[in-house]
ZADO-1210 file (C-alpha; in nm, 4 decimals, padded with zeros to 6 digits):
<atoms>
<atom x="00.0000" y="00.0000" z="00.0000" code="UNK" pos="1"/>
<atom x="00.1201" y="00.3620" z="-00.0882" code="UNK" pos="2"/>
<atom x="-00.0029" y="00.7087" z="-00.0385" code="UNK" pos="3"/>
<atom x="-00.1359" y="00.8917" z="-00.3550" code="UNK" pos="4"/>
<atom x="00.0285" y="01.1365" z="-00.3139" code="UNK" pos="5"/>
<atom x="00.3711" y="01.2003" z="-00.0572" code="UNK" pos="6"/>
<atom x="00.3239" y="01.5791" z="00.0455" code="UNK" pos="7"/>
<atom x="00.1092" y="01.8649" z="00.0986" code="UNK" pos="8"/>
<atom x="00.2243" y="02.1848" z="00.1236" code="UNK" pos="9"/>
<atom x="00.4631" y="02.1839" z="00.4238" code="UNK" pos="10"/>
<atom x="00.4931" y="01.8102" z="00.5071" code="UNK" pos="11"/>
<atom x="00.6511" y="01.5555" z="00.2942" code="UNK" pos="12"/>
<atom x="00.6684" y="01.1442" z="00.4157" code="UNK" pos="13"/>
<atom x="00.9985" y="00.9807" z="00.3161" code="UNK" pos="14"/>
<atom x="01.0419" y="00.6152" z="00.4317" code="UNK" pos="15"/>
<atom x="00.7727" y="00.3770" z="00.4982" code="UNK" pos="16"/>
<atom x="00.5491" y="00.6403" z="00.5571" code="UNK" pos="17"/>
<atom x="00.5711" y="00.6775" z="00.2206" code="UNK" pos="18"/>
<atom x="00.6049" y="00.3610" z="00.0680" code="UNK" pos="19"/>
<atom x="00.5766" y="00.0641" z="00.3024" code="UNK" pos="20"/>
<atom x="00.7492" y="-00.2122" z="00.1335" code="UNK" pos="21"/>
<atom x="00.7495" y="-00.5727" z="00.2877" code="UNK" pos="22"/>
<atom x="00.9416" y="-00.6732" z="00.5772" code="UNK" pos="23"/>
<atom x="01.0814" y="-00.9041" z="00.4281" code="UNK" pos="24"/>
<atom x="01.2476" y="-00.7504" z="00.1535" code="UNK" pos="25"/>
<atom x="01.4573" y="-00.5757" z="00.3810" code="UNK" pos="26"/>
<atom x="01.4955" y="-00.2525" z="00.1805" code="UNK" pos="27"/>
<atom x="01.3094" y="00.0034" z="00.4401" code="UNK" pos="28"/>
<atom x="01.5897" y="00.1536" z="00.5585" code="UNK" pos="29"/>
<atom x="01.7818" y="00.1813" z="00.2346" code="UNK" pos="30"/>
<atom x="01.5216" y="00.3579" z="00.0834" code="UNK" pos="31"/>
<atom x="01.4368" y="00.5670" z="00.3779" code="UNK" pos="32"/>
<atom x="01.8046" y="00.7095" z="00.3371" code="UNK" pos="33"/>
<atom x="01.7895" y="00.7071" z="-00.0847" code="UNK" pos="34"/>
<atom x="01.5008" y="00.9265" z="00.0168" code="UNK" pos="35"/>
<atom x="01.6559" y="01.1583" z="00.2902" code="UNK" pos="36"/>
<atom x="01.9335" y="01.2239" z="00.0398" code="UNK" pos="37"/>
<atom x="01.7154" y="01.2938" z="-00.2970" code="UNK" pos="38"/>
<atom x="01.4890" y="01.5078" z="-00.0416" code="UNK" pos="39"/>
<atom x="01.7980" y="01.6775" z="00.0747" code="UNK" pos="40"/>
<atom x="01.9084" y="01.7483" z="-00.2949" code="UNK" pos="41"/>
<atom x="01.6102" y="01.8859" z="-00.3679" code="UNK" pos="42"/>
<atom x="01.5410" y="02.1271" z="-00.1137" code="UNK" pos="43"/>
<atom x="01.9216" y="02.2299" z="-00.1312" code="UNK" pos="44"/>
<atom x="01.8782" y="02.3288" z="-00.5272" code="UNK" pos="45"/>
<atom x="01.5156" y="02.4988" z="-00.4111" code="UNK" pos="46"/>
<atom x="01.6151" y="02.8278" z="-00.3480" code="UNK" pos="47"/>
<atom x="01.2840" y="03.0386" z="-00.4458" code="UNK" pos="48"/>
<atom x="00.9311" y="02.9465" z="-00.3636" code="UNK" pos="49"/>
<atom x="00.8025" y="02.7354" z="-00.1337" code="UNK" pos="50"/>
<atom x="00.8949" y="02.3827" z="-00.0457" code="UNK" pos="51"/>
<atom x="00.6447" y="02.2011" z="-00.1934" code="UNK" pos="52"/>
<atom x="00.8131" y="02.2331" z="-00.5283" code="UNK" pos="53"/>
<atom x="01.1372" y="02.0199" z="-00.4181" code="UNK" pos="54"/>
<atom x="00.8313" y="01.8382" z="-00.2244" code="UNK" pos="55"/>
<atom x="00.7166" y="01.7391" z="-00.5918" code="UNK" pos="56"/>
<atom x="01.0279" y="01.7021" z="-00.7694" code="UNK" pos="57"/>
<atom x="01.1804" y="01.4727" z="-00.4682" code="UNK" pos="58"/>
<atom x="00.8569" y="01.2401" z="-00.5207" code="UNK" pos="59"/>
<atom x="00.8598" y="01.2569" z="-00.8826" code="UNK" pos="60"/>
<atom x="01.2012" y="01.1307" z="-00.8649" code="UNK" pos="61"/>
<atom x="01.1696" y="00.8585" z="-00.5954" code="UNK" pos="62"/>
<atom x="00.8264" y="00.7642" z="-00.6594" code="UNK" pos="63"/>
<atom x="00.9160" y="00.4971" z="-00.9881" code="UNK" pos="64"/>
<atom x="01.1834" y="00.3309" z="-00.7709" code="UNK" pos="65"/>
<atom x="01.0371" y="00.2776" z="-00.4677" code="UNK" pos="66"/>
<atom x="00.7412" y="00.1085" z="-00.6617" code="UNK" pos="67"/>
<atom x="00.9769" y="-00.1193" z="-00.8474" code="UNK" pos="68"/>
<atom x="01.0942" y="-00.2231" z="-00.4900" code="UNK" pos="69"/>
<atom x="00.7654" y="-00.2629" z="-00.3371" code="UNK" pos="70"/>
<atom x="00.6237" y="-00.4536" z="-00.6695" code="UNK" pos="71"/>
<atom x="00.9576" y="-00.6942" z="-00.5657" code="UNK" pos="72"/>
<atom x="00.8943" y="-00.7283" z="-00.2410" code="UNK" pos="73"/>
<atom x="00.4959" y="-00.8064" z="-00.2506" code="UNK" pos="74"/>
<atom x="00.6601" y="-01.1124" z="-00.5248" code="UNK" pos="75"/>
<atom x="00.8973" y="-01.2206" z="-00.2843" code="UNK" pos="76"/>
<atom x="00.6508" y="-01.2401" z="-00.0386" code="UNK" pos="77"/>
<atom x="00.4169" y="-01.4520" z="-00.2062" code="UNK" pos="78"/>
<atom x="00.7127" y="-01.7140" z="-00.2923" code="UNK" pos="79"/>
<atom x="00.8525" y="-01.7374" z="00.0403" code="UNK" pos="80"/>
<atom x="00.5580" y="-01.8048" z="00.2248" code="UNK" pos="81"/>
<atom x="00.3736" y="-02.0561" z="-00.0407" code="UNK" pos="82"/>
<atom x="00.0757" y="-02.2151" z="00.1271" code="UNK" pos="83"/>
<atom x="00.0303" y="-02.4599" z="-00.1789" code="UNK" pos="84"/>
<atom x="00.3110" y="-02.8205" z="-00.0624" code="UNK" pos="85"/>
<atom x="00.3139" y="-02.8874" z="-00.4644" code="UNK" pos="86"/>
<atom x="00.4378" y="-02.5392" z="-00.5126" code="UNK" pos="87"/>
<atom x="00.6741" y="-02.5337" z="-00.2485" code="UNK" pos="88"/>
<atom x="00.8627" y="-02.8544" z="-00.3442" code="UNK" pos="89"/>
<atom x="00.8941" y="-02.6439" z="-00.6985" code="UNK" pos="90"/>
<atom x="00.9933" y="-02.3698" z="-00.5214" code="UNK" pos="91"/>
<atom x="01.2246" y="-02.5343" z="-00.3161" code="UNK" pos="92"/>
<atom x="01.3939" y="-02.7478" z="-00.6166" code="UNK" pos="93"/>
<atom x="01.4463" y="-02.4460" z="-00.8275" code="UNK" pos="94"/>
<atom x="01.5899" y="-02.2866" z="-00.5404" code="UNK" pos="95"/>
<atom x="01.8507" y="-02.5464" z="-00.4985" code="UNK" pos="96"/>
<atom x="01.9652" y="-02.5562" z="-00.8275" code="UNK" pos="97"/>
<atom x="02.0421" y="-02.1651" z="-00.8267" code="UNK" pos="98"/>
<atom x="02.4301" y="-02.0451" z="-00.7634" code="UNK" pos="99"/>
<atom x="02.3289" y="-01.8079" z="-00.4820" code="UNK" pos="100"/>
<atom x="02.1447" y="-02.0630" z="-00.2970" code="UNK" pos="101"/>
<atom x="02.4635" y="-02.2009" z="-00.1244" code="UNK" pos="102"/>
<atom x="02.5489" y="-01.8198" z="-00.0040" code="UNK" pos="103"/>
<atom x="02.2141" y="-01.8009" z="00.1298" code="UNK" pos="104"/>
<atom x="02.1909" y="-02.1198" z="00.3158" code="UNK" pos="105"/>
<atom x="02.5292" y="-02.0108" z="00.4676" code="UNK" pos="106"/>
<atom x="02.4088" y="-01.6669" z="00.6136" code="UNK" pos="107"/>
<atom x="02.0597" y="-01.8345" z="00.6810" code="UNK" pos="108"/>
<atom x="02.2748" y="-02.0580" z="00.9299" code="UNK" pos="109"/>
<atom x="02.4995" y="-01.7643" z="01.0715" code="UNK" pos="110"/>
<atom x="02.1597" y="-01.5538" z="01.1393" code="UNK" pos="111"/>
<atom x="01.9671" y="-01.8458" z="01.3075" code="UNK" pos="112"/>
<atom x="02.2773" y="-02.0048" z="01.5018" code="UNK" pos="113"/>
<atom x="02.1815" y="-02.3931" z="01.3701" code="UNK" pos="114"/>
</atoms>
């Protein structure tokens, strides 16, 4: 879920106030701070008028990416947590059979102490 819009006239959300994405994905922070710095750019280079003009730049420029995210995220989502056993035995094969799956099984391990 996302706002419509990310401002009004005085007030702009950056963060997951902004643009929630999964929990999972673990990309809230990062795009919490690739949003304080675009925000920061904007305001900086805003020199006349009020702030709702970097307001709508900084969201015009954020706004694509942190939808690609979210769009990743919500799919991520849906393939970890499978409900369906046939699906996650596909899931799970594929998953084996990809180079990365070693690294992750390795930091899965570290994180979870087994």
């Amino acid at each position: 879920m996302t706002c419509e819009r990310w401002h009004t006239d005085r007030v702009v959300l950056i963060g997951d106030a902004a643009h929630a994405v999964h929990p999972t994905s673990g990309m809230g922070a990062s795009l919490a701070l690739q949003d304080a710095r675009v925000l920061a750019q904007e305001l900086l280079t805003t020199t006349d008028g009020p702030p709702r003009r970097a307001f709508r730049r900084f969201e015009r420029r954020r706004r694509p990416d942190a939808n690609h995210i979210r769009r990743a995220a919500r799919l991520e989502a849906a393939v970890t947590f499978l409900e369906s056993p046939l699906l996650r035995r596909v899931r799970n094969g594929l998953t084996k059979h990809t180079p990365l799956f070693e690294r992750f099984v390795r930091r899965t391990t570290r994180e979870t102490g087994r």
